[in-house]
N, C-alpha and C positions, 0 to 999 in steps of 0.2 A: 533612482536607478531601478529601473523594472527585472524583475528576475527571470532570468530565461529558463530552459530546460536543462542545458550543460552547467550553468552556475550553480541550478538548486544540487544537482546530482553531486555536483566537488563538492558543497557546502555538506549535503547531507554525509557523505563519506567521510569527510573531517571532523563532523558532530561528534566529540568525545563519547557519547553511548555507542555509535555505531562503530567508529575507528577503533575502540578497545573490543569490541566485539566481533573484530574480524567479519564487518556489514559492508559494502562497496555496491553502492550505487552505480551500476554501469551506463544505463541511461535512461533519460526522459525523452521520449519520443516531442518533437518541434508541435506537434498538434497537441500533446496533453492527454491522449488517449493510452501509451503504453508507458511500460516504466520493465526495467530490469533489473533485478539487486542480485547479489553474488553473498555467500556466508561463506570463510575460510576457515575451514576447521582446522586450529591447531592447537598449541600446549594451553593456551589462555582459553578458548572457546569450546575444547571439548569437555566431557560426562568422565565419570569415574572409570569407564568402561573404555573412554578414548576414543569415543564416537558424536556427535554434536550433542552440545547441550541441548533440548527443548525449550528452553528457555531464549537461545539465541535463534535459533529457527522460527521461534512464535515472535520474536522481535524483526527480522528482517524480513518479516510480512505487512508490521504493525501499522506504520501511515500510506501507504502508496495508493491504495483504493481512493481513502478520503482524499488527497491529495490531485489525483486524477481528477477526481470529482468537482473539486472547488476551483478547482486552474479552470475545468472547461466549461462551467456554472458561472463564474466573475463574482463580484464583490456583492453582491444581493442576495447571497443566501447563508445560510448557516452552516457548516458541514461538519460533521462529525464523527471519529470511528467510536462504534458505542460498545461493540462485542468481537470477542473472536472464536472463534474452534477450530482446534488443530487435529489432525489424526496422524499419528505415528506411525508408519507402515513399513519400515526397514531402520536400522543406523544407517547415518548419516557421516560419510567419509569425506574426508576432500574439499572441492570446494562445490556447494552447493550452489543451485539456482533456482530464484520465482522471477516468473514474471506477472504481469498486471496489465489487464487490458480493459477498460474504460470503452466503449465505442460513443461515437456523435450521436448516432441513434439514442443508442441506452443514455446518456447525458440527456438527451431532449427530451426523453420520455420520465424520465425523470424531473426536468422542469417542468415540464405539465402537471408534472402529480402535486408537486411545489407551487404552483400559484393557489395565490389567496392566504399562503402561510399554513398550508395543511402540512403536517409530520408524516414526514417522510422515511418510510425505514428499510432500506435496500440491501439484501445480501449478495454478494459476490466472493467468486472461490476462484481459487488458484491451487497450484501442486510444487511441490519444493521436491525436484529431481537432481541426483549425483550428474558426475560427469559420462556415466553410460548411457544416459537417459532414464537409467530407473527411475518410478517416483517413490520417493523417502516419504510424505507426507501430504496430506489435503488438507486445504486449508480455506476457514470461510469467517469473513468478515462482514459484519455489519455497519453499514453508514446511515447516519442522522444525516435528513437534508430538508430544509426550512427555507421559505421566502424570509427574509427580514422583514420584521415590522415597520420599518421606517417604507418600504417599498409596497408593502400591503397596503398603508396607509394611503400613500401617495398616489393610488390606484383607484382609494374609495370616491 
């Protein structure tokens, strides 16, 4: 069974880290290029203070870049998220939102840099905004992206 866009998003959403941590997958854009996660701050996922954890904030950032990346890359490369950084910039009420945007472009240009099996190490940033639109946090992720050696190989 091939995983679609709507199936990874319920799946991820029902993933025990992310369901106890008030994380909801809204959706996977049909091409692979976007993604939107929601953080529900309540009595389980908020800080001492009754505002989001950081911890859950830097979690429902955690795979969706990589993830992006390897959907619209296919089965020939490597993908990996290797680092992140968050910056704090208000408490966090309510339900919060990232989104993630991946372009066909940036994917292609990123295969280019990927052939031959060169290391590949790409940052990309997003912002976790409340429900006013303020932004609560920036946020920047780095992804591993690698030809596989079986395809390198198969090249020479």
């Amino acid at each position: 069974m091939r995983i679609t866009p709507r199936r990874l998003a319920l799946g991820m959403s029902l993933w025990i880290p992310n369901l106890f941590s008030g994380i909801r997958i809204r959706r996977f854009s049909e091409d692979w290029t976007h993604a939107t996660v929601e953080l529900h701050v309540n009595v389980f996922t908020r800080n001492y203070v009754k505002t989001a954890f950081g911890g859950s904030m830097s979690a429902m950032t955690d795979p969706y870049f990589f993830m992006l990346v390897m959907h619209q890359l296919g089965r020939d490369y490597v993908v990996w998220d290797t680092r992140g950084e968050i910056e704090f910039l208000k408490p966090g009420r309510g339900v919060l939102t990232a989104e993630f945007e991946v372009s066909r472009k940036h994917a292609e240009e990123i295969r280019e840099k990927a052939k031959g099996g060169a290391k590949v190490l790409e940052w990309f940033e997003t912002v976790i905004t409340d429900r006013e639109g303020d932004v609560v946090a920036r946020v920047r992720r780095e992804v591993y992206i690698r030809e596989k050696k079986r395809v390198t190989a198969a090249r020479s």
